[in-house]
N, C-alpha and C positions, 0 to 999 in steps of 0.2 A: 504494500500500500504506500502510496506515493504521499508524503510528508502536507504538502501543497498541490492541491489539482485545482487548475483554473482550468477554464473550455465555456470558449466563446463570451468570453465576457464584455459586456457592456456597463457603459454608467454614462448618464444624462445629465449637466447641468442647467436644467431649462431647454434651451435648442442647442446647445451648446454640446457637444460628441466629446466628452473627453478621454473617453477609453471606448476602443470600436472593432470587440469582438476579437481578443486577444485568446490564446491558449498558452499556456506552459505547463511543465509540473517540476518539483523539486522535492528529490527524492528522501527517507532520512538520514539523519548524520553527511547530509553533505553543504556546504556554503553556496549558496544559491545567488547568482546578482542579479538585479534590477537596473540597470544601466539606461541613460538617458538624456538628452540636454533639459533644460529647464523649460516644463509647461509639457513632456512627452506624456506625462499621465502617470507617472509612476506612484506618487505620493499619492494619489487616489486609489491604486492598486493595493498599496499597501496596508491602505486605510478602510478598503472594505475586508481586507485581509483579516485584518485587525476587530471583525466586526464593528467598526465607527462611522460607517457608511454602506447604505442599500447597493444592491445591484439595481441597476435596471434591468437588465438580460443578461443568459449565461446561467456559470453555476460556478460558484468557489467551495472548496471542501479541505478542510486541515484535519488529519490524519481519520478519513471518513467520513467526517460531522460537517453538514452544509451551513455556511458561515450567516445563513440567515433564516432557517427552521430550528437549528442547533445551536444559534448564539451561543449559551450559558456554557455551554459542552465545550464549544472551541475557547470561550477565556477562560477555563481552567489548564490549557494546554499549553497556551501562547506569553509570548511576552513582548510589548511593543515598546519601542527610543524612539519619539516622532523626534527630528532634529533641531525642533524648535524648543525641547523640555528644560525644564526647570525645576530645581530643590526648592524645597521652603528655607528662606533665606534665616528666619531666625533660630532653625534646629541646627544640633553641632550634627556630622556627620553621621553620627554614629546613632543619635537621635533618629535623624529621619529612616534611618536604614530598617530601625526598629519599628517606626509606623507605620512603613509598607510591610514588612512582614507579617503583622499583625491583620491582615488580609488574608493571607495565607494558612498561616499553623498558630497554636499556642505552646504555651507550655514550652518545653524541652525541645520540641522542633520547631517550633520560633526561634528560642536561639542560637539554634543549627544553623537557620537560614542568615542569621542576622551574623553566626560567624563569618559564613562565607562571603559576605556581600562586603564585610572588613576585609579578608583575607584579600578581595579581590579587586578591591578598590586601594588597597595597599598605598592606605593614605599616613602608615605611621602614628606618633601622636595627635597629629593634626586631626584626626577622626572624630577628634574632642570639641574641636573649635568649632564656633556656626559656620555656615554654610556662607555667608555674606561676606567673611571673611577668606574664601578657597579662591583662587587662580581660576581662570577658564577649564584648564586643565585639569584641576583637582576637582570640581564640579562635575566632568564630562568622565571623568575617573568614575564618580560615585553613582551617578545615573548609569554607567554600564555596568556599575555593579549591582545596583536596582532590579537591570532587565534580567540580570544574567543568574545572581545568587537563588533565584526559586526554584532553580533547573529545570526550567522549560522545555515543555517538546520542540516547540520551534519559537525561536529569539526573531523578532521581524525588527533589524537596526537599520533608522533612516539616518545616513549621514554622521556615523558613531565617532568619524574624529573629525569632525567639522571644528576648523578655527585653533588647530590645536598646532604644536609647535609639531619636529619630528621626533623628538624623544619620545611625548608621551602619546601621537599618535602610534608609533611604534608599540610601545605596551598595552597599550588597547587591542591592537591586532594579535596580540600574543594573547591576551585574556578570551578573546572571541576563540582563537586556534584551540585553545585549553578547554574550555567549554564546549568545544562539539567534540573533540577526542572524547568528552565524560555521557556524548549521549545527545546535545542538542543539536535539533538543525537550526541552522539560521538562514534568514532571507536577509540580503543586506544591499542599499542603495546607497551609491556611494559617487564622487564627480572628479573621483582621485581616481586613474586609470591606475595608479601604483600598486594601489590599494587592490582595486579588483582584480586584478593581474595575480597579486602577490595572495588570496584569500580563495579566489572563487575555484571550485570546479568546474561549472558551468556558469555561462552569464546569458541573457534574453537581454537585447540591446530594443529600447521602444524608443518613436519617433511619431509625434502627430499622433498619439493616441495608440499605435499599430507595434506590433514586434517585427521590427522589421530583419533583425539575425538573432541567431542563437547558436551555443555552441560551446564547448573548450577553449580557453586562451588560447592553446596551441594549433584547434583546429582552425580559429577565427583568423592569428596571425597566419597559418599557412592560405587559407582562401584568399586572405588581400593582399599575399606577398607585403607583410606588414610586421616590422620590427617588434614593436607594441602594440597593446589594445590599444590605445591611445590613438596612431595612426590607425586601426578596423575603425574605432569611435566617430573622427573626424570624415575618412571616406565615406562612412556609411550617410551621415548627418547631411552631408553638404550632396 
């Protein structure tokens, strides 16, 4: 059973097409891309993915359960990073970590979860401090370890090191690596070709609402006689 089955999907904003009957699937345990220019549709992809948004036609299904008969079923499975998130500014780290697991478990497997999300946010002392007080970086730390510490079946990360320097985009990519060795898949959109390159097994490249390639990095780079994704990205786009 396929982690993610999309097939033929559609979504309407008013008259407006901005997803026009797409298919993929993403299998589990494997890192999935979403690749794109800005306005291809992807972040409505994700977001009906996420159940946060209807179809309009088609059919979306996370690990069997259809993301709009089945809502309840699939967010107990998933875990969504829109790349616009944000911590609550006046809990310290470690604080907030514990509020969202409190959704989750209690007791003794509460703070199972609530280790993990330190261990993997691997913010040190600073875990202590509010939130209003962290780096871009140490914020963007702590929200992937948010998505990541409940061990989800599928992690859906938009833009997971958006704004970050390369150090700790780097350690983000290793935390994502580490967590699907332990079991998760993730679906991940991302506008850093490095990135998808260096993470994905497969990538569904969308434009204008449409999937217009898919494929392997290495199959993708051998189709366009293309050093990088980067170059497949830009051939494709233009």
């Amino acid at each position: 059973m396929p982690a993610v089955e999309v097939r033929n999907l559609v979504r309407d904003y008013g008259k407006v097409r901005a997803v026009n009957g797409i298919s993929f699937s993403a299998d589990e345990g494997e890192i999935f891309g979403l690749i794109g220019p800005n306005g291809a549709g992807k972040t409505t992809v994700l977001r009906i993915i996420s159940t946060l948004l209807r179809v309009t036609g088609g059919e979306v299904k996370v690990f069997g359960h259809d993301v709009t008969e089945e809502a309840g079923e699939v967010r107990k499975l998933i875990s969504y990073l829109p790349e616009d998130a944000g911590a609550y500014r006046n809990l310290t780290g470690r604080e907030y970590l514990r509020f969202i697991a409190r959704f989750f478990e209690v007791g003794k497997k509460m703070d199972e979860i609530i280790g993990r999300g330190i261990e993997i946010a691997d913010l040190g002392k600073r875990i202590d401090d509010k939130v209003e007080d962290y780096s871009k970086g140490m914020t963007r730390r702590l929200l992937v370890a948010r998505a990541l510490m409940i061990e989800p079946g599928l992690a859906i990360l938009d833009e997971p090191t958006s704004g970050l320097d390369v150090i700790n985009a780097q350690e983000i990519r290793k935390i994502i690596q580490n967590t699907v060795r332990q079991g998760t898949t993730v679906l991940l959109s991302s506008h850093n070709m490095l990135e998808v390159e260096f993470l994905c097994g497969r990538i569904a490249l969308m434009n204008n609402g449409e999937i217009v390639e898919e494929g392997s990095p290495p199959e993708l780079r051998a189709r366009y006689d293309a050093a990088n994704i980067e170059e497949v990205f830009t051939e494709v786009v233009r």
